[in-house]
N, C-alpha and C positions, 0 to 999 in steps of 0.2 A: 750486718754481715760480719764474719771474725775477719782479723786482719789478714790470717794468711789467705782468703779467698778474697780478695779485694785487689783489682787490677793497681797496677803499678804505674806510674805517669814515669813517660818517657825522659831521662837523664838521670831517673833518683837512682841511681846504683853508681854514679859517677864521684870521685872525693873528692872533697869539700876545696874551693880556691885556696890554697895556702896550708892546706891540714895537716897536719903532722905526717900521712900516708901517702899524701902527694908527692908524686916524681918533681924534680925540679924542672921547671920552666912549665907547668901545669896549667899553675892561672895564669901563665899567659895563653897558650895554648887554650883555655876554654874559656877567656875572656873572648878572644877571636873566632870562636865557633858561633855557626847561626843558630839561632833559637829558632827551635819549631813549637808552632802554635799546638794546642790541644784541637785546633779546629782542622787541622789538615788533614786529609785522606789520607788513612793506613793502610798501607798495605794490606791484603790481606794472602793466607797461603791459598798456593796452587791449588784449587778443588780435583780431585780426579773425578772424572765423571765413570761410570760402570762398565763394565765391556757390553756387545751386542752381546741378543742372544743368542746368535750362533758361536759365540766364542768355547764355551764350556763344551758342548757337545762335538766341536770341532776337533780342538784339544785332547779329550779322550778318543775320540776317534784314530787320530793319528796315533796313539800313543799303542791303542786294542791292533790297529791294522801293520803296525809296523812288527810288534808282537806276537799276531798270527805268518807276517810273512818267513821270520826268524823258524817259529814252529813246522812251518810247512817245509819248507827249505831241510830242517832236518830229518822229519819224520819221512820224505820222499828221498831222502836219499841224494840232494841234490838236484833233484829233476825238476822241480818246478819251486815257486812261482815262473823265473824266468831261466828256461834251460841252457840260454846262450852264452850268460855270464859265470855259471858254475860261482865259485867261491866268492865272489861280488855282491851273490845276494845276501849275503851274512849284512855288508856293510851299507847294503841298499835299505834293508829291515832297521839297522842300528840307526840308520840315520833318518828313517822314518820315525822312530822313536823320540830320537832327540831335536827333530823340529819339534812336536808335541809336547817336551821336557821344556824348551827354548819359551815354548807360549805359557808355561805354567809361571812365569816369570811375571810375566803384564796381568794376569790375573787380578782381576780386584774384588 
């Protein structure tokens, strides 16, 4: 395997006790550090696991229904969706949108 594809063992990017590049008080400082074994459990990263699959279809939905209520809202003049709030459905529709925008976020 070439060397740059070859895992690295843990500490070798650290300089050398004493080295010409070492900060002063170094080796002492990494004389007193614990050795970890090559046998100990590593970490490993976070897995994300996938969304359900109502996420995707959720997601657009909110984004299509906030969008038609924006359209409706103008094309009626006001009148509907909801006639009681008059100018509120602008920001009822925008924020129908932006929960949907919100979820495009956690998407994976």
């Amino acid at each position: 395997m070439p060397e740059s594809r070859r895992r690295r063992r843990r500490g070798s990017n650290q300089p050398v006790k004493g080295g010409p590049t070492a900060p002063k008080g170094a080796a002492a400082a990494a004389a007193e550090a614990p050795q970890v074994s090559d046998d100990a459990p590593r970490r490993t990263a976070d897995v994300r696991t996938p969304n359900p699959p109502w996420f995707v279809p959720v997601m657009l939905g909110l984004m299509v229904l906030g969008l038609a209520w924006i359209v409706v809202w103008y094309v009626t003049e006001n009148r509907y969706p909801v006639p009681g709030i008059g100018s509120w459905n602008l920001v009822a529709g925008f924020a129908v949108v932006l929960v949907g925008f919100l979820m495009t976020t956690r998407w994976r």
